[in-house]
GUSEZA-506443 format. One record per atom (N, C-alpha, C): atom name; x, y, z negated; residue number from 1. Coordinates in steps of 0.2 Angstrom, whole numbers. Atoms other than C-alpha are relative to their C-alpha. Layout:
N
> CA,X,Y,Z,NUM
...
***
This chain:
327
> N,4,-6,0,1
> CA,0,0,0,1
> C,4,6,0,1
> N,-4,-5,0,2
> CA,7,16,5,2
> C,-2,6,-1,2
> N,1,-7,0,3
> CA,4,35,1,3
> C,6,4,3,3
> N,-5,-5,-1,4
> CA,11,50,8,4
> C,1,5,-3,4
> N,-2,-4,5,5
> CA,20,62,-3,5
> C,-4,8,3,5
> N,0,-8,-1,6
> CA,16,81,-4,6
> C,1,5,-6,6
> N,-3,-3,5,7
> CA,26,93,-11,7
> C,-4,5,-2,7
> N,2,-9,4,8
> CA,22,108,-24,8
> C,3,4,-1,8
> N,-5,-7,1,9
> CA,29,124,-24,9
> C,1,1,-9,9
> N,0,0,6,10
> CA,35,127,-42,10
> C,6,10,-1,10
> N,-4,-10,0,11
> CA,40,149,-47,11
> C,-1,0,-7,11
> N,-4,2,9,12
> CA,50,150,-64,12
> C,-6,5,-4,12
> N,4,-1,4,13
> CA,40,156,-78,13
> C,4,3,-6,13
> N,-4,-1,6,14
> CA,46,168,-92,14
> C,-6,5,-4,14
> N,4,-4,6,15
> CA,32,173,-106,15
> C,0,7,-1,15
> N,-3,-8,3,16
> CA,30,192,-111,16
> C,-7,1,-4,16
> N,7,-5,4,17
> CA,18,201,-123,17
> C,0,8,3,17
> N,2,-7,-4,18
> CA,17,217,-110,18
> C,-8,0,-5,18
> N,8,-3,3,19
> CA,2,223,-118,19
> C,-4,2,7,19
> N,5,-1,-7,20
> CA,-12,222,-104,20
> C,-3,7,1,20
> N,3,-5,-1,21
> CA,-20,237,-107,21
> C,2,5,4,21
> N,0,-4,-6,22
> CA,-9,247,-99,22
> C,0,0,4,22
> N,0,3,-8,23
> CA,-12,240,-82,23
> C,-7,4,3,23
> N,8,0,-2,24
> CA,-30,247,-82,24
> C,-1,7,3,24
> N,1,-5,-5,25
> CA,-25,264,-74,25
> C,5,-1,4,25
> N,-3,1,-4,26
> CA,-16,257,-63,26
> C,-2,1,9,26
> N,4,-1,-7,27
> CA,-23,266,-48,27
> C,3,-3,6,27
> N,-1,3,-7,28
> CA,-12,259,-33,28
> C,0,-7,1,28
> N,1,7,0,29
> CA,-19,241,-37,29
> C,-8,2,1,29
> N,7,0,-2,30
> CA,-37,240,-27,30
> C,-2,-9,-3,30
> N,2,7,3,31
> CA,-48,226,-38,31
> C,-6,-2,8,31
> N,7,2,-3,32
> CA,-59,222,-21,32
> C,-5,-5,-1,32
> N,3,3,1,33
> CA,-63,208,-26,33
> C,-7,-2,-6,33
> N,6,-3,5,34
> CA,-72,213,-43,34
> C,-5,2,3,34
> N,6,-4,-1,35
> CA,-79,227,-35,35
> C,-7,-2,4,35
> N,5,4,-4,36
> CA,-90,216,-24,36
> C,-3,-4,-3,36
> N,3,5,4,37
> CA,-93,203,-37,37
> C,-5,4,-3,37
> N,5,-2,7,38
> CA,-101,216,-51,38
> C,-3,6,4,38
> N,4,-3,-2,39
> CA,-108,226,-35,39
> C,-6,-5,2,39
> N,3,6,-3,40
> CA,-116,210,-29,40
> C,0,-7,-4,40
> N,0,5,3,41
> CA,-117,196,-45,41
> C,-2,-5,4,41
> N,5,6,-3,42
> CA,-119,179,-38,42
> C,-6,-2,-2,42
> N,8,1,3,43
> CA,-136,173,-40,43
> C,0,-9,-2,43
> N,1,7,1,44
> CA,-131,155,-43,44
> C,5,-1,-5,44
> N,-3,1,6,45
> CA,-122,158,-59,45
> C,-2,5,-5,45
> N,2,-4,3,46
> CA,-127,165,-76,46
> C,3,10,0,46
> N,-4,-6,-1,47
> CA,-122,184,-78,47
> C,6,-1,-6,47
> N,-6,-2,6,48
> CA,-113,181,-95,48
> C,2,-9,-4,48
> N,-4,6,0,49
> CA,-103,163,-100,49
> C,5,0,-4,49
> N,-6,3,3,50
> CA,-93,160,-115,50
> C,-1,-6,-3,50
> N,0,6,1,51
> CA,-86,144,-118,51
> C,3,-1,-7,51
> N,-1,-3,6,52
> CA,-85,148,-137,52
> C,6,-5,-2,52
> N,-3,3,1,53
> CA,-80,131,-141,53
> C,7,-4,1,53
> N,-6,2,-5,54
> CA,-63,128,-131,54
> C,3,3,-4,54
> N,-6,0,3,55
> CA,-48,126,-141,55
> C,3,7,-2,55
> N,-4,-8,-2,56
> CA,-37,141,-146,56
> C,5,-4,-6,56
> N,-6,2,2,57
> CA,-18,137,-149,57
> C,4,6,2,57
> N,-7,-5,0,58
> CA,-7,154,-154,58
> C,5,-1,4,58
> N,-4,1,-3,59
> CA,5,155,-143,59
> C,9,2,-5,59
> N,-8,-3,4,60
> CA,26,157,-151,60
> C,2,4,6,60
> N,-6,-3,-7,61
> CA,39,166,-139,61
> C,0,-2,4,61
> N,-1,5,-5,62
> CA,38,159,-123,62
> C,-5,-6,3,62
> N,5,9,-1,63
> CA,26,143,-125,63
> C,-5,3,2,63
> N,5,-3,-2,64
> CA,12,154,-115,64
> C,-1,-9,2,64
> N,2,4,-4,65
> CA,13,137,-104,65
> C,-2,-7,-4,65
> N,2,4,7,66
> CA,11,123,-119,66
> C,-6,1,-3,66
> N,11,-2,5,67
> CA,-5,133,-127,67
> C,-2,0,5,67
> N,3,2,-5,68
> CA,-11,134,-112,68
> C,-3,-7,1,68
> N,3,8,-5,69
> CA,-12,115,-106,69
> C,-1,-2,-8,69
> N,5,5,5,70
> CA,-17,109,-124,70
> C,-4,5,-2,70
> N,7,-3,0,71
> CA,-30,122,-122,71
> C,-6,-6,3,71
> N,3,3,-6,72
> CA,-37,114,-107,72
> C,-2,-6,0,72
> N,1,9,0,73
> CA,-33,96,-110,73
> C,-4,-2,-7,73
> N,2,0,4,74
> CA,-40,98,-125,74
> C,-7,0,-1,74
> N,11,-5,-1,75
> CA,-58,107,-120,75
> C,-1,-7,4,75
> N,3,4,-4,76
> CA,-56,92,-107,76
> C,-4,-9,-3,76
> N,0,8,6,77
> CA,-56,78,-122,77
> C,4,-3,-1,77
> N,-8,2,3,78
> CA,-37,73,-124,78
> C,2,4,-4,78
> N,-3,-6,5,79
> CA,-34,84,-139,79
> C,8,-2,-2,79
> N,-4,0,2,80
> CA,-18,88,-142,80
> C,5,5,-1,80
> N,-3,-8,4,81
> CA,-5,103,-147,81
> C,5,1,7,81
> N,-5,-4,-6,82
> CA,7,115,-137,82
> C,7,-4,-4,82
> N,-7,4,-2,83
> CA,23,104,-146,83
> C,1,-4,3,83
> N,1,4,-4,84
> CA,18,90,-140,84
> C,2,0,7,84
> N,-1,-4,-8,85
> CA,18,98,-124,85
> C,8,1,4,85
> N,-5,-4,1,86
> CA,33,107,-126,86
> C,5,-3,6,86
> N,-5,4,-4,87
> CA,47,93,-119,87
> C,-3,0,6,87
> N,3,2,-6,88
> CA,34,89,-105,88
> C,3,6,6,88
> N,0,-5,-2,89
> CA,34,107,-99,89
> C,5,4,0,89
> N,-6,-5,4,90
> CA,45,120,-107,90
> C,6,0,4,90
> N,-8,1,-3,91
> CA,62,123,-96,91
> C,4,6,-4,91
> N,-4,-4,5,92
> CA,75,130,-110,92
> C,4,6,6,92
> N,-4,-5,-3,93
> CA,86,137,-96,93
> C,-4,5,6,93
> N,5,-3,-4,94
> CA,71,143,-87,94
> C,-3,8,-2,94
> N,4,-1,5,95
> CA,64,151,-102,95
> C,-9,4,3,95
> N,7,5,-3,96
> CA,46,145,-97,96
> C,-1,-6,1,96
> N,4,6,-4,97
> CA,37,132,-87,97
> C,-3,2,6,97
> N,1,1,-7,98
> CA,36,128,-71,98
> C,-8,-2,2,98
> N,8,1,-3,99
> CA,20,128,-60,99
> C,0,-9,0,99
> N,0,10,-5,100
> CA,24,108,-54,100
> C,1,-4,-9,100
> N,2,3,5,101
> CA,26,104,-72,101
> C,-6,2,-5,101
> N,7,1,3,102
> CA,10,111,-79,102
> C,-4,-3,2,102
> N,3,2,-1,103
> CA,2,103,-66,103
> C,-1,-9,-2,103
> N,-3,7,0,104
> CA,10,85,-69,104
> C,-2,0,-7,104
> N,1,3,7,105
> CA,9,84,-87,105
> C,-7,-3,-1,105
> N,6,3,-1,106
> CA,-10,83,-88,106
> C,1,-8,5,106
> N,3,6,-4,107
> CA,-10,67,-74,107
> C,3,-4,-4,107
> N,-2,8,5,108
> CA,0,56,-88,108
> C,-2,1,-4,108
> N,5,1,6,109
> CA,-13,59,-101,109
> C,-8,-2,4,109
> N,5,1,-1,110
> CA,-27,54,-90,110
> C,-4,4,3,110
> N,6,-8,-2,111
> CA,-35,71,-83,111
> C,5,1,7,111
> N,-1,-3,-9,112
> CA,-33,78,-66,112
> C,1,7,0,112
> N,-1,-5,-3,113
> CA,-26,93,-60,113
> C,-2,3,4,113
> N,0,-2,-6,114
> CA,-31,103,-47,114
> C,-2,8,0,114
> N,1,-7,-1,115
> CA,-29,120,-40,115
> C,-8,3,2,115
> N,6,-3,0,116
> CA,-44,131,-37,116
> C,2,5,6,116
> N,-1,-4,-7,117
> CA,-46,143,-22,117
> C,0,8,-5,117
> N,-3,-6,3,118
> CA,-37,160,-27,118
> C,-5,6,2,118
> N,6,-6,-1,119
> CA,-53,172,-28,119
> C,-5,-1,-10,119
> N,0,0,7,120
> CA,-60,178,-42,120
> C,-8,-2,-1,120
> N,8,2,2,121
> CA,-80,170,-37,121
> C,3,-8,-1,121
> N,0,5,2,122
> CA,-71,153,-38,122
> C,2,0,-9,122
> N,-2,0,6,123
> CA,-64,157,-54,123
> C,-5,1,-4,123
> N,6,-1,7,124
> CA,-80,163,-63,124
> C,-7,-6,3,124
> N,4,5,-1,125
> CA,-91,147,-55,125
> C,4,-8,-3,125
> N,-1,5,4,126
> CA,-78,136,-62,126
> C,-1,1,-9,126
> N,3,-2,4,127
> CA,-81,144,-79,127
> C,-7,-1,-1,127
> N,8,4,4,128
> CA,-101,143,-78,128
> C,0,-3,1,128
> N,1,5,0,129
> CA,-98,127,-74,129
> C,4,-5,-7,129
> N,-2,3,9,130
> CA,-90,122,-92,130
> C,9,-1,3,130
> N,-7,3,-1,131
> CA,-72,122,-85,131
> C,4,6,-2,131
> N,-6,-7,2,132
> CA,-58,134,-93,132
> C,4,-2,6,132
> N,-5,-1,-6,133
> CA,-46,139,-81,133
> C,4,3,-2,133
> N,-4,-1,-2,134
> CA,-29,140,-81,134
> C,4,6,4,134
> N,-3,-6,-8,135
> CA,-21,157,-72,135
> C,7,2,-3,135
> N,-7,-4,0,136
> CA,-4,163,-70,136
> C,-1,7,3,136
> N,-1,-6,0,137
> CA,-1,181,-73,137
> C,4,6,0,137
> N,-9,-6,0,138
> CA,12,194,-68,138
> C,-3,6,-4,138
> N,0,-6,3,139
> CA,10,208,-83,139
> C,3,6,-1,139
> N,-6,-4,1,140
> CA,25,215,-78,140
> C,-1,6,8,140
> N,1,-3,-7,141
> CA,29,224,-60,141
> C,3,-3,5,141
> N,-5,5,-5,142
> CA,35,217,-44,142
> C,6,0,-1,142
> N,-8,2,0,143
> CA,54,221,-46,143
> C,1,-1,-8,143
> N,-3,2,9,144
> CA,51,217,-65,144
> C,-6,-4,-4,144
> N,5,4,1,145
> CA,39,202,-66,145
> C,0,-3,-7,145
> N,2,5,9,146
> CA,32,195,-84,146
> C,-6,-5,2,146
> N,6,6,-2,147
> CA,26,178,-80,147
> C,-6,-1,-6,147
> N,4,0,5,148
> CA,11,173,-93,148
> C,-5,-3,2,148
> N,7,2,2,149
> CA,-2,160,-94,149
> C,-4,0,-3,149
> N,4,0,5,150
> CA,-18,161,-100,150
> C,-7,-4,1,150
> N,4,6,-2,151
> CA,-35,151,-100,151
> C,-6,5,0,151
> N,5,-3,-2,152
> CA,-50,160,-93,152
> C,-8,-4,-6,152
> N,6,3,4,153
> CA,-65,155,-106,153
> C,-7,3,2,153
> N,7,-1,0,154
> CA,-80,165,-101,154
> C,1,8,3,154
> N,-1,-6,-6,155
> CA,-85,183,-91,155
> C,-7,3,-3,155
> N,7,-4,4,156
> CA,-98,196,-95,156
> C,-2,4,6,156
> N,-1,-2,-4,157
> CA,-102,203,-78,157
> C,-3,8,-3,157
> N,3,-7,0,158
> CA,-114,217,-84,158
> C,3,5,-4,158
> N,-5,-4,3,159
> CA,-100,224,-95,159
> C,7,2,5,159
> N,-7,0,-6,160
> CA,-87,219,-81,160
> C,6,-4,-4,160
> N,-7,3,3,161
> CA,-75,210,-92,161
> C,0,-7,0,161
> N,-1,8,2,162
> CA,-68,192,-94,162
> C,4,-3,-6,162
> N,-3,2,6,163
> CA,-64,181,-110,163
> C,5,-5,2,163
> N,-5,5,-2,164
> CA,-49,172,-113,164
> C,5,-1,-5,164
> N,-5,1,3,165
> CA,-38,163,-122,165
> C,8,3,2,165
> N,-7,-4,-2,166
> CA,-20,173,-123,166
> C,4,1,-5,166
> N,-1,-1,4,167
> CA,-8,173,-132,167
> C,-1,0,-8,167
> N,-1,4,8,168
> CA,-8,174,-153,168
> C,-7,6,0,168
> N,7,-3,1,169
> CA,-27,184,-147,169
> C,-4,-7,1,169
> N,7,4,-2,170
> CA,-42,171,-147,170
> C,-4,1,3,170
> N,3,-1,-8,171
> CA,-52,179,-138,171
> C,0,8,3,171
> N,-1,-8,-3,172
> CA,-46,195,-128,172
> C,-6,0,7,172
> N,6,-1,-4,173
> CA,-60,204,-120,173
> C,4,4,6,173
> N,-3,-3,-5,174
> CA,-52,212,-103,174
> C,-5,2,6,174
> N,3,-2,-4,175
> CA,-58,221,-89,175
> C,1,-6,5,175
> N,0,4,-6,176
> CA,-61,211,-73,176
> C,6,0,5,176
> N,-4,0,-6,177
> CA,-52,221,-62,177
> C,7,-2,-3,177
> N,-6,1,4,178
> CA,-37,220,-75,178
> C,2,-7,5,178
> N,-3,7,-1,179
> CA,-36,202,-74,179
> C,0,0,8,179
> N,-2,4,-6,180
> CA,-37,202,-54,180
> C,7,3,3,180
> N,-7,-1,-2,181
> CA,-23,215,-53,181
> C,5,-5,-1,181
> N,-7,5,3,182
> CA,-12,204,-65,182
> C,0,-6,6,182
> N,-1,9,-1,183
> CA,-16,188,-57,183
> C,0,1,9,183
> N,0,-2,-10,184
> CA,-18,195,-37,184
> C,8,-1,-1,184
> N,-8,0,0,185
> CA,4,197,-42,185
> C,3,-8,-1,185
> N,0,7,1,186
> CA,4,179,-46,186
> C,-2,-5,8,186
> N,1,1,-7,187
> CA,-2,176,-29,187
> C,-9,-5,-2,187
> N,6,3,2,188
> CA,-20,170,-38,188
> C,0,-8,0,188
> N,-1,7,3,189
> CA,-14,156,-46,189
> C,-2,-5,-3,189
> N,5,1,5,190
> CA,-25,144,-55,190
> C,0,-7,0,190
> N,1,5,-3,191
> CA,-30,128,-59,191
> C,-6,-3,-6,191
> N,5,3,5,192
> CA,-43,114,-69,192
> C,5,-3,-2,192
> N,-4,8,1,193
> CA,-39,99,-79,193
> C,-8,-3,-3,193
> N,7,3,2,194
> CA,-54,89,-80,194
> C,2,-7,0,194
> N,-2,6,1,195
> CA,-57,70,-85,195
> C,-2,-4,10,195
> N,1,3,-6,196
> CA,-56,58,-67,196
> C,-8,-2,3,196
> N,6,2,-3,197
> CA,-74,55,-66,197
> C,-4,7,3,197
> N,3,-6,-4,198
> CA,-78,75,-63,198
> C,4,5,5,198
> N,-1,-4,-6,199
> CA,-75,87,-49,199
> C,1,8,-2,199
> N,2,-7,-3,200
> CA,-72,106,-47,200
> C,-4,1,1,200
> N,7,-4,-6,201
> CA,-86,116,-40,201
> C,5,5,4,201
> N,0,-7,-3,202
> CA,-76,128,-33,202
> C,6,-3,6,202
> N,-6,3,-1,203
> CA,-60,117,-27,203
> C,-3,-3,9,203
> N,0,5,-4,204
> CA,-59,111,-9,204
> C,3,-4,2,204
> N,-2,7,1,205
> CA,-56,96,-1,205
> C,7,-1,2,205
> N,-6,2,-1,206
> CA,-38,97,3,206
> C,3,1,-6,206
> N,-4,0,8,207
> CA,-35,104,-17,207
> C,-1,-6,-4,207
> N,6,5,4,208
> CA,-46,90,-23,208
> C,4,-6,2,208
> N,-4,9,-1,209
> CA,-36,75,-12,209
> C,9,3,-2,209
> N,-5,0,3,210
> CA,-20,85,-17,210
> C,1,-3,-7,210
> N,0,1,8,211
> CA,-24,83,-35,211
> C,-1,-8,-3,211
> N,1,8,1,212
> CA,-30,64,-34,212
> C,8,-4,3,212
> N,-8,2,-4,213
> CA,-14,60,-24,213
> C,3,0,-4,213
> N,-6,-1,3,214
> CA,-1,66,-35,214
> C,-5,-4,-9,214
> N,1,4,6,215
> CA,-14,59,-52,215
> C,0,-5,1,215
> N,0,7,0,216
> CA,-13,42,-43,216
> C,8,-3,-5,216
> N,-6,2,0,217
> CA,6,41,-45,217
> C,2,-2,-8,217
> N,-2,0,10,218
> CA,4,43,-65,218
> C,-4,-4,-4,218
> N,6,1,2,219
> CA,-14,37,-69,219
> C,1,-8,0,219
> N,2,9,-1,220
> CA,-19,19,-73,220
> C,-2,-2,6,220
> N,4,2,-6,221
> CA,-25,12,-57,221
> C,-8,1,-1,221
> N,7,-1,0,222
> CA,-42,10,-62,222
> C,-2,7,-4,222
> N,2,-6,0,223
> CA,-40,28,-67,223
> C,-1,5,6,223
> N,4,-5,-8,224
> CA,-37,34,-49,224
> C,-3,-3,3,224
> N,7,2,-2,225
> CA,-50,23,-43,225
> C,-6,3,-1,225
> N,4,-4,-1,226
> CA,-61,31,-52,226
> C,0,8,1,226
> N,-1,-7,-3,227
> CA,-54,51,-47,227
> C,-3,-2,8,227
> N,-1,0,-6,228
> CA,-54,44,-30,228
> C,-8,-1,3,228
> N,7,0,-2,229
> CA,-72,37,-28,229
> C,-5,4,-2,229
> N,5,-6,3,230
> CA,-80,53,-38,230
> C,3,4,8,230
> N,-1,-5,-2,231
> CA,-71,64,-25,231
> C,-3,-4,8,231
> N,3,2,-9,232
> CA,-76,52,-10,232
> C,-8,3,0,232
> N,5,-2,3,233
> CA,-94,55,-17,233
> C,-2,8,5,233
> N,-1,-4,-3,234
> CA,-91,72,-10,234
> C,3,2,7,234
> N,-6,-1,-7,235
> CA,-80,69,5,235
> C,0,-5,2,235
> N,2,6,0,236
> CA,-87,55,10,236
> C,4,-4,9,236
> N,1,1,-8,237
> CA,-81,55,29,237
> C,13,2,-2,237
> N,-8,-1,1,238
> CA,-61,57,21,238
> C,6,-5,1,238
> N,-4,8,1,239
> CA,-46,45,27,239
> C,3,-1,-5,239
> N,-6,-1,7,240
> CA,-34,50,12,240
> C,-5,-4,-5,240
> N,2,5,3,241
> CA,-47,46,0,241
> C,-2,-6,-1,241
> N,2,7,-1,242
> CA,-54,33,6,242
> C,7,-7,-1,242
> N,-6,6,3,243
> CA,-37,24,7,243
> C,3,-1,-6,243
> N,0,-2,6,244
> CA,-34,31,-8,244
> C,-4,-5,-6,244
> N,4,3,3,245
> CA,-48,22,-16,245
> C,2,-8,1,245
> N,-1,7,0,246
> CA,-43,4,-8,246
> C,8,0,-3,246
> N,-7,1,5,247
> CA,-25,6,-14,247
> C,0,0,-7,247
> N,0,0,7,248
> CA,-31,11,-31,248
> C,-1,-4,-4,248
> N,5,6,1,249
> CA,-42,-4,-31,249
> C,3,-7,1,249
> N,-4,7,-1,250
> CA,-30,-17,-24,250
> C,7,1,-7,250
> N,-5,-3,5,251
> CA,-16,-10,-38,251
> C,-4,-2,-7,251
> N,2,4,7,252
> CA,-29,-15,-52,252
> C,-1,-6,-1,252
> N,1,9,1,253
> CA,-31,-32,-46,253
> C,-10,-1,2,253
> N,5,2,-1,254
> CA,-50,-29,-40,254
> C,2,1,10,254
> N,-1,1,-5,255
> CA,-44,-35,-22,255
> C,-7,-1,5,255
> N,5,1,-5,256
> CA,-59,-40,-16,256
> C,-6,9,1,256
> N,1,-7,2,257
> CA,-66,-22,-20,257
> C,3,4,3,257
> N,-4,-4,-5,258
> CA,-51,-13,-11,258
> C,-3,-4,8,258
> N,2,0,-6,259
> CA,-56,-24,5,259
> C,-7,1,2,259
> N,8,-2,-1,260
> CA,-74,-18,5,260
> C,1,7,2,260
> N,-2,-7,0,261
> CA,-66,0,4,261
> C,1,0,7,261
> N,-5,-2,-6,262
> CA,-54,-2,19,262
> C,-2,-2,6,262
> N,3,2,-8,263
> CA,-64,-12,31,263
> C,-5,7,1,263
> N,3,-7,-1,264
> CA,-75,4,31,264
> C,5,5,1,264
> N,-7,-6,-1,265
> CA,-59,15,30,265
> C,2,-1,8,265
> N,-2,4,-7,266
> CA,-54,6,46,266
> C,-2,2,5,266
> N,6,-1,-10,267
> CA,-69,4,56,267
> C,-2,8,2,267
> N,2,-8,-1,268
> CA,-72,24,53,268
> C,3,2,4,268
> N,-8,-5,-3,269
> CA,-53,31,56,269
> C,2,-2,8,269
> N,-5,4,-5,270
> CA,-48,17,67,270
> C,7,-1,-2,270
> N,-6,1,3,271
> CA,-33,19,55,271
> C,5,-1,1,271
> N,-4,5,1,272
> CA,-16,12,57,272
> C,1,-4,-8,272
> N,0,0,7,273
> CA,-13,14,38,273
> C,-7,-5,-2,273
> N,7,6,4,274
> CA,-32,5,33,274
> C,1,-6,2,274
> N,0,6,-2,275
> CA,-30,-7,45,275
> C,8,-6,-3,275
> N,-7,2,4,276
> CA,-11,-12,37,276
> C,-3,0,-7,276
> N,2,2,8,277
> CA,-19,-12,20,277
> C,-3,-4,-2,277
> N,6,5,-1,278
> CA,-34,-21,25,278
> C,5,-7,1,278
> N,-3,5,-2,279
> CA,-24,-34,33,279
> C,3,-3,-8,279
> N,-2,4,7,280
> CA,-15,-37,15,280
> C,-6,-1,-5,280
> N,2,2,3,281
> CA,-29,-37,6,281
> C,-2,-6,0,281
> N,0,7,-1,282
> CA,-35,-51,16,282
> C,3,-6,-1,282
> N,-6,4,3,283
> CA,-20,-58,13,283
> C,-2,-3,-6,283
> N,1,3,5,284
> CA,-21,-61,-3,284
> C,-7,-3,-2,284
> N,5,2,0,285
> CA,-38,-66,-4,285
> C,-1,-5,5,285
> N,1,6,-5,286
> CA,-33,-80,8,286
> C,-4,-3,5,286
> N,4,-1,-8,287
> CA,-44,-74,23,287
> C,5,0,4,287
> N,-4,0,-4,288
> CA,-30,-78,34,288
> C,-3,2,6,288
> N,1,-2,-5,289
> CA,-39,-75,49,289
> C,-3,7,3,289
> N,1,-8,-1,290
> CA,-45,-61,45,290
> C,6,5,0,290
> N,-8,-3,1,291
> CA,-28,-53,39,291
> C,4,1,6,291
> N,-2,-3,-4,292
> CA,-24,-57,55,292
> C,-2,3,5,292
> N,4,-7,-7,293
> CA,-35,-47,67,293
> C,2,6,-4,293
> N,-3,-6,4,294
> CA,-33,-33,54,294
> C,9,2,1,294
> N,-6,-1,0,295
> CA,-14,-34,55,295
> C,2,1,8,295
> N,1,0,-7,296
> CA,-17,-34,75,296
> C,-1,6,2,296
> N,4,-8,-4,297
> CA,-26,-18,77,297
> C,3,4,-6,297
> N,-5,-7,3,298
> CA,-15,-9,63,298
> C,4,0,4,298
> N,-5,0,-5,299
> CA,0,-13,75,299
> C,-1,1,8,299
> N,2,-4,-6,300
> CA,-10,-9,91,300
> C,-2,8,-1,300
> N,3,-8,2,301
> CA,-17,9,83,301
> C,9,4,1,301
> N,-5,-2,1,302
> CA,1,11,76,302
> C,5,3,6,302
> N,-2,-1,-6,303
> CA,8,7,94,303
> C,-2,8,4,303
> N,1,-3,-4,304
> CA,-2,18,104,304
> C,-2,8,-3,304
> N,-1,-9,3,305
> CA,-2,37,90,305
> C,-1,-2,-5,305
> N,-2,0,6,306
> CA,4,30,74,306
> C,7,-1,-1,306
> N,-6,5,0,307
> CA,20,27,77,307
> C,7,-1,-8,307
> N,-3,3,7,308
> CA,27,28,58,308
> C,-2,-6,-2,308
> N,3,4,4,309
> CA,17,15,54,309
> C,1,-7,6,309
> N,-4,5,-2,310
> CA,24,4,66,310
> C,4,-5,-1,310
> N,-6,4,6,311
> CA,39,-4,55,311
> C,-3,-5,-4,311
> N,1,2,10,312
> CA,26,-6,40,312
> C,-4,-6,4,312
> N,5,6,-2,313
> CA,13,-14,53,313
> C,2,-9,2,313
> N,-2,7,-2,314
> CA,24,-26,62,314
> C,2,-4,-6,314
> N,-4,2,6,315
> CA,32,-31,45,315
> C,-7,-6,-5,315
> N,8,3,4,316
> CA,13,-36,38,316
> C,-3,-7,5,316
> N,2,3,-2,317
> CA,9,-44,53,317
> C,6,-5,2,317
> N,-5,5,0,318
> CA,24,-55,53,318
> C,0,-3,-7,318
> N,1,6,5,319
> CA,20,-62,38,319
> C,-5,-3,-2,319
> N,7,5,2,320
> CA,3,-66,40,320
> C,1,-4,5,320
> N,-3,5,-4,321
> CA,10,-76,55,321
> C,3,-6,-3,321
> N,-2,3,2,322
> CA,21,-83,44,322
> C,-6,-4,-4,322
> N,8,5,4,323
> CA,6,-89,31,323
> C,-5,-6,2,323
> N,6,5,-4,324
> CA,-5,-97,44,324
> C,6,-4,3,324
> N,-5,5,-2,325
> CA,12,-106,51,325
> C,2,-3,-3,325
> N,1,4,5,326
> CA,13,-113,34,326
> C,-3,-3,-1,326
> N,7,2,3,327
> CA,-3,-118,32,327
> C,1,-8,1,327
***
């Protein structure tokens, strides 16, 4: 079973207590996207959302990124603390944490990661939907950045403000357009952590198969099994997940389960990759004849515009050769 890597970009991280306030006459920062929001409220979200109950962990010097993620993972139902964290995340010669290890940490306790789209109507729709969010925040200026995460907890539109856990405040009330300057410098950086059987609202489908992807690699199997068939659920017509889903499935040892996957995965894509997976499942489930037509049309697809998948194919279909000339 194979997966394809995809890399994360990862921008060093150094804690600051800038005091946010002064940012709020910052005339040559336009909030457009506030101004649209609170001239135009979504209609399919409340006006006002705090998620009162969500964790709060004082931040020390530095460990924005630690309170942070045992905020998160905590609201999501892995309680646990920013020392704990610390070794995970924390880069001493950094001084912070790295975007690629905030992301990672959460996927070896069970919870999924995933980006959100960098606007500030995803960010308050993953909020009314009971999810804190995650944002990284330059409180500083562009030739003099002050990295800083904090966890978005709830929003007041008819005041204009959003709440948040931050630093050694609980709950700081902030102006909107604030937090879009700050976090517009950041490049609108954001993200969930939810348990593997829920989704985003706001997240699309290439954040959504990024974030199962890279959860697979940590996750129990029949952990990203179940991230992978919540997200199919929604993206139903997906080749990634879908392969996704039988490799997860043949990796727990429910073999017959991954071939139920990939024969649909196949017949849809026309696949190289489903049809070379299919074939081993078969395999092993000692459909030898089936294994082999599957391992036949992985190495004709591969042939004729898969050609990475060439190697993997002939390699499958020489051994199910072998098998049946054992027989």
């Amino acid at each position: 079973m194979r997966r394809a890597p995809r890399l994360i970009g990862a921008l060093t991280l150094s804690c600051g207590l800038l005091v946010m306030t002064g940012l709020q006459g910052c005339a040559s920062l336009q909030a457009h996207q506030t101004r649209a929001l609170l001239a135009q409220p979504p209609a399919d979200i409340p006006a006002q959302v705090a998620l009162s109950a969500t964790p709060f962990f004082p931040q020390s010097e530095l460990q924005c990124g630690p309170a942070a993620l045992a905020t998160v993972m905590s609201a999501a139902g892995v309680p646990t603390t920013p020392d704990a964290l610390t070794s995970s995340v924390f880069v001493p010669g950094r001084g912070g944490s790295l975007q690629i290890e905030m992301l990672a940490a959460p996927r070896s306790h069970g919870l999924v990661s995933t980006r959100i789209q960098p606007d500030m109507q995803a960010l308050l729709h993953e909020v009314a939907a009971g999810h804190p969010v995650v944002v990284l925040l330059n409180l500083g200026l562009s030739l003099y950045p002050v990295w800083h995460y904090a966890v978005v907890i709830g929003y007041d539109l008819p005041a204009g403000d959003v709440l948040m856990r931050s630093g050694t405040t609980e709950l700081q009330r902030l102006p909107l357009t604030t937090l879009e300057h700050t976090w517009v410098r950041s490049g609108q950086w954001a993200f969930v952590v939810l348990p593997p059987d829920q989704l985003p609202v706001s997240a699309n489908e290439a954040d959504v198969t990024d974030g199962r992807v890279t959860f697979e690699r940590l996750a129990k199997p029949a952990q990203a099994a179940q991230a992978y068939r919540v997200a199919l659920q929604r993206w139903p017509d997906s080749l990634v997940l879908g392969l996704g889903l039988g490799n997860a499935l043949f990796a727990s040892g429910d073999v017959r389960g991954a071939a139920e996957v990939l024969v649909r995965v196949a017949r849809q894509h026309d696949s190289a990759a489903a049809w070379n997976n299919l074939a081993m499942a078969r395999l092993k489930l000692g459909e030898h004849e089936a294994a082999l037509q599957a391992a036949q049309a992985a190495l004709k697809r591969a042939q004729a515009s898969e050609p990475r998948w060439v190697s993997a194919a002939q390699a499958t279909l020489d051994e199910v050769r072998q098998t049946l000339s054992g027989k």
